[in-house]
C-alpha positions in Angstrom: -4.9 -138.2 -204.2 -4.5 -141.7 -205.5 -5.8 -144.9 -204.2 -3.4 -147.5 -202.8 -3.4 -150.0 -204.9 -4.6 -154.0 -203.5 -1.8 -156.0 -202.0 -0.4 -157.8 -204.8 0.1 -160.7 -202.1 -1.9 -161.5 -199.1 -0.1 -164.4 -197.1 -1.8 -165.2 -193.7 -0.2 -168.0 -191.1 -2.3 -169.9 -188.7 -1.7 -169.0 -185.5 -4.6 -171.7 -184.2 -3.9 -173.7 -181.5 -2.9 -176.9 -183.8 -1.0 -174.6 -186.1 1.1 -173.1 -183.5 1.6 -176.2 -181.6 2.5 -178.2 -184.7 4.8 -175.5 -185.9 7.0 -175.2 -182.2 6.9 -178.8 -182.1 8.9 -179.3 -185.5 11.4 -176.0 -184.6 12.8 -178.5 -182.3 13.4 -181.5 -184.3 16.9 -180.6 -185.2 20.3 -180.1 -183.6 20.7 -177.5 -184.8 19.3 -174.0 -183.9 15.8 -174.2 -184.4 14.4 -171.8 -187.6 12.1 -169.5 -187.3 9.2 -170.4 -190.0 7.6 -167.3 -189.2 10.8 -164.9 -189.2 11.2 -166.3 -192.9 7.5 -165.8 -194.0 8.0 -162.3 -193.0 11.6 -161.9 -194.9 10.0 -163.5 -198.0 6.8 -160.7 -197.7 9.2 -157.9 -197.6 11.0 -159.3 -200.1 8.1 -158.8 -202.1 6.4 -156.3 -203.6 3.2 -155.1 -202.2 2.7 -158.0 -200.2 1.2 -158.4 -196.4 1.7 -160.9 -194.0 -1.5 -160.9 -191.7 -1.6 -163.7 -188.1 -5.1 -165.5 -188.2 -6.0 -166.6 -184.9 -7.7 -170.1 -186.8 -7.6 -170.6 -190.7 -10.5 -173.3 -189.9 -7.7 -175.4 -191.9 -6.7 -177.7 -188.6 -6.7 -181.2 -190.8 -4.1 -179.3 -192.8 -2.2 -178.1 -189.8 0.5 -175.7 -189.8 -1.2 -173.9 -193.1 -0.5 -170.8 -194.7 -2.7 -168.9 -196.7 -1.9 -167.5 -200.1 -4.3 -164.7 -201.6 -4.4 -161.6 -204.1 -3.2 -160.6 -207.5 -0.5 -162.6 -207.4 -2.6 -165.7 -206.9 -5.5 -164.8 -209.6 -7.4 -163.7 -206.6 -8.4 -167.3 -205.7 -7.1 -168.1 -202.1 -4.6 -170.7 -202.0 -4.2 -172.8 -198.8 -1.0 -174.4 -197.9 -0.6 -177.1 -195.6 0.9 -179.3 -193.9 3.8 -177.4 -193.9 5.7 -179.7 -191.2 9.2 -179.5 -192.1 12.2 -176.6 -192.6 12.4 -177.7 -196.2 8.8 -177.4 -196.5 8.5 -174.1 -195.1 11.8 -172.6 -197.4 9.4 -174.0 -200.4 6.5 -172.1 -198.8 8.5 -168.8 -198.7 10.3 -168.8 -202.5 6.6 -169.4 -203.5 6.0 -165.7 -202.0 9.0 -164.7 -203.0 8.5 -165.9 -206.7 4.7 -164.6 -206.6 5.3 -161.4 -205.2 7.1 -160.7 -208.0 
């Protein structure tokens, strides 16, 4: 039997009070439907290979509210913390970053 190997990509969202708060407050900011950040982390993960997307109840990262955390082979194995990601651009930059290092 082999051994799975480590995710290549580790990307875990803060789902902290702040975070969350932060992140509903800028879905509706636009006329337009409102994105889901989340929905595209998790299309960016699959889109990936061997990456996970884990919900942290509190990253600890509140000054850099709504962060994301980046770890794994993919980043060198030094955790990379993301934030503030306040706007839809912001958050499509956040997501080809996974895409690009889930490569």
């Amino acid at each position: 039997m082999s051994a799975t190997p480590p995710a290549r990509l580790t990307v875990a969202y803060c789902d902290g009070h702040r975070c969350r708060a932060l992140r509903e407050r800028g879905r509706h900011e636009g006329p337009e439907d409102p994105p889901d950040h989340i929905e595209a982390l998790r299309a960016a993960v699959r889109s990936s290979r061997g990456g996970v997307l884990i919900r942290a109840d509190c990253l600890g990262a509140c000054h850099r509210a709504p962060a994301v955390l980046l770890t794994g082979a993919a980043t060198g194995g030094r955790p990379a913390l993301i934030g503030p990601i306040e706007t839809a651009h912001r958050w499509q930059a956040v997501a080809d970053i996974i895409r690009e290092a889930g490569r």
